[in-house]
N, C-alpha and C positions, 0 to 999 in steps of 0.2 A: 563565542563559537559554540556550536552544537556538541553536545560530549560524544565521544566515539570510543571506540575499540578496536586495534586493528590485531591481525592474527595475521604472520610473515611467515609465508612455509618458503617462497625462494623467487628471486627479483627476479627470475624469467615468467613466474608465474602473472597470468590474468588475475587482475581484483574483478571482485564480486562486492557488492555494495546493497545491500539489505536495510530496504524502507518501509516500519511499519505502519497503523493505520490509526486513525482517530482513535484516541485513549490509551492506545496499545503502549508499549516499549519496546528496546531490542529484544528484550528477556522471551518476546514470541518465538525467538528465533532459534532457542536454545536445542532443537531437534535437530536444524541444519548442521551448526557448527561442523561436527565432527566428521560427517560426511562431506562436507565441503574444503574443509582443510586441506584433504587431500588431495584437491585439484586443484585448488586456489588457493591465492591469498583474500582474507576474506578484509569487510570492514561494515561494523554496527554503529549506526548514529541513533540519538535520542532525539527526535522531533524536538523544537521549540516549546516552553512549557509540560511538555512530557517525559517519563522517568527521571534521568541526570541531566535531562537539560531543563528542569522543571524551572528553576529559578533564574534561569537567563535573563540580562538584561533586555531591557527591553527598547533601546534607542528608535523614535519613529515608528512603534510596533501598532500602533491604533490605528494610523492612517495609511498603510499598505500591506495592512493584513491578507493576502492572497496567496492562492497558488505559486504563483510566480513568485512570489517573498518566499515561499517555506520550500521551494523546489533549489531560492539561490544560499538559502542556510544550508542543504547538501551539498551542492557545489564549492562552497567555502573552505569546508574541510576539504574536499578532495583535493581543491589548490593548496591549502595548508601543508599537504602530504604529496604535493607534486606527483599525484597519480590524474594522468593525462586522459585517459582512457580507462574504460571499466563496463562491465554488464553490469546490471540494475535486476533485483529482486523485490516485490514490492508486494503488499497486500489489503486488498480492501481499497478503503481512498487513498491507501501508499500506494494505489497504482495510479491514480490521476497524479501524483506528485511527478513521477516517474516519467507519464503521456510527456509531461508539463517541461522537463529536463531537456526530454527530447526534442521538445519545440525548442526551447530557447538555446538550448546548449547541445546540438546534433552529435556535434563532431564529438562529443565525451563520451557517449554510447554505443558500444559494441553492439550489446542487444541485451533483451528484457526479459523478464520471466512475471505477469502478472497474475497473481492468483487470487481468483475471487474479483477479479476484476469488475468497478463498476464502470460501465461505459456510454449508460444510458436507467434515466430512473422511470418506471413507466406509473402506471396513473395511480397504481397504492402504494409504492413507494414517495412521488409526489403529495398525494393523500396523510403520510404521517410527517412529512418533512409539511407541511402546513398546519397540521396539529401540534407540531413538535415547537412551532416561531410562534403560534398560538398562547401554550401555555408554558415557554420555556422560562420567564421569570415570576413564576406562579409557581409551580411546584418545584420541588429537586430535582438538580440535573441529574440525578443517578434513578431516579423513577423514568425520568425520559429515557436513558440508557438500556437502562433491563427492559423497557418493551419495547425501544426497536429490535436490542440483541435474540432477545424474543418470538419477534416479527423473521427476522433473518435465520435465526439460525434457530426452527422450534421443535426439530424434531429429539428425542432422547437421546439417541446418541451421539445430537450434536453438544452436548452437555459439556463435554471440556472444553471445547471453543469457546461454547459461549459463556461458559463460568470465568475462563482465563480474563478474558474479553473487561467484563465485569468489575472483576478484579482488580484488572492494572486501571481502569478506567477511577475505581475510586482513588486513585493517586492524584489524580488531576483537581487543577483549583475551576472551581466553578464559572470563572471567569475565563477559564482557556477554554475550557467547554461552550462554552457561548461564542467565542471566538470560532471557533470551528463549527460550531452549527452556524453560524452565518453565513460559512463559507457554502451551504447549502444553495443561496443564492445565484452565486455565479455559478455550479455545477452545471447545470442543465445548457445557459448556450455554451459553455465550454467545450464538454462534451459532443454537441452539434457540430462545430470545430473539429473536433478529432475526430470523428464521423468522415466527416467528407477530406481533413487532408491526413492520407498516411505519412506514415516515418519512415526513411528510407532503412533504418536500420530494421534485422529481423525481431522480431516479437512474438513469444510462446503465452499465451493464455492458460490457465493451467484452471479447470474449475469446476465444482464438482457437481454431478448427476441432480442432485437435490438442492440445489443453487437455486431455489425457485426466480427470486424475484432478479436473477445477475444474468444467469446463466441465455437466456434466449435475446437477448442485445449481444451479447459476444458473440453468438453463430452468425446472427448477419453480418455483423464488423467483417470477422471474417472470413465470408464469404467474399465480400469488396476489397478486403486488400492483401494486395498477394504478397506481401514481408509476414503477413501472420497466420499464425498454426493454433490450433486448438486442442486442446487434450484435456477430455474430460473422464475423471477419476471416479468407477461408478461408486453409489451406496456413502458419498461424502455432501457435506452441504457446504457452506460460503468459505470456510478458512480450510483449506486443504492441507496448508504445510503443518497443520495441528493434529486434524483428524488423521490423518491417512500420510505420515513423513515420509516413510519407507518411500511409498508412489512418487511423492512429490519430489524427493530428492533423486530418486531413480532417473525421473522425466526432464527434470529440469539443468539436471550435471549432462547428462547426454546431450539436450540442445545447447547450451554452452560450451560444451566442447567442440560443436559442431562449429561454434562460431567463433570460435578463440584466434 
């Protein structure tokens, strides 16, 4: 099982359920906590191979490598912990894990909060994800790392983002890295998928002004589906609950109370 953390303010409370993103760990998250406390009960899981679940067994792990596999190691624990129900907070590819949840497992979902969401990869993000299958067992996967995180998030004062980013990224085994870059594969019709079917539950986008390459597929999304809201957070780039917590935590406690 996935390592987790839970934080019990009081069993009438809604959980909140915080999914990081390729590389990352829960430790992104460590700005929410304490604002979130206060409203919820909250719960941090370690992706598969990442942070405290770095060493997870790995039973059948080569041949159903997917979304769907890494969407049902969160739902594992939340049976574990017989929480039936819960909003989802996710970021970067923690949000397709999250889309992913909500396909398979609707009824667990309250509603979403996705920031930095990718929803759609357009012709030079597809462009490095082909340079990336290219030379990814040629050079270091942490050379391919620092110039997408690069690519993404290049402006100066996205610099804590994307150092953090960086960071937790070099924890991971080269081999789980490869595994998630392959999942680059099925992204694209996936995503075409969640394009055309929405989720009945509501969903807030949370994503910032300088988001270049995320940001203009999420306005359409959300122009076609009316469960989702958009709230973009100016003068931030890809990972907003980093840059800009204050906002994020401000935007994203209000629409989950709205939906509690």
């Amino acid at each position: 099982m996935l390592y987790y953390k839970e934080f019990i303010s009081s069993e009438e409370r809604d959980w909140v359920v915080f999914v990081h993103g390729a590389g990352g760990s829960s430790s992104i998250w460590f700005n929410q906590l304490r604002d979130f406390k206060e409203h919820f009960n909250v719960l941090l899981v370690d992706l598969r191979g990442h942070g405290k679940s770095k060493d997870l067994l790995q039973k059948y792990y080569e041949e159903n490598y997917s979304f769907e596999f890494i969407s049902r190691d969160v739902l594992d624990v939340l049976d574990h912990l017989g929480i039936e129900k819960a909003h989802f907070i996710g970021v970067s590819l923690g949000t397709i894990i999250i889309r992913t949840i909500a396909e398979v497992a609707p009824e667990r979902v309250k509603s979403s909060v996705l920031c930095g969401a990718i929803t759609r990869l357009n012709i030079r993000s597809r462009i490095l994800v082909f340079l990336g299958h290219m030379f990814k067992r040629i050079i270091p996967y942490m050379w391919l790392y620092r110039f997408f995180a690069w690519i993404i998030m290049p402006r100066k004062h996205h610099a804590k983002s994307r150092n953090m980013f960086i960071r937790e990224a070099k924890k991971l085994y080269q081999k789980e890295f490869l595994r998630w870059f392959k999942l680059t594969n099925e992204v694209n019709p996936l995503l075409r998928y969640f394009k055309e079917k929405e989720v009945k539950s509501p969903m807030l986008y949370v994503m910032g002004s300088e988001d270049h390459m995320f940001l203009p597929p999420v306005k359409q999304i959300v122009e076609k589906h009316k469960n989702s809201t958009l709230k973009v957070i100016e003068n931030c780039g890809h990972v907003c609950n980093v840059e800009r917590p204050g906002s994020f935590n401000r935007v994203s406690i209000q629409y989950l109370k709205q939906h509690s």
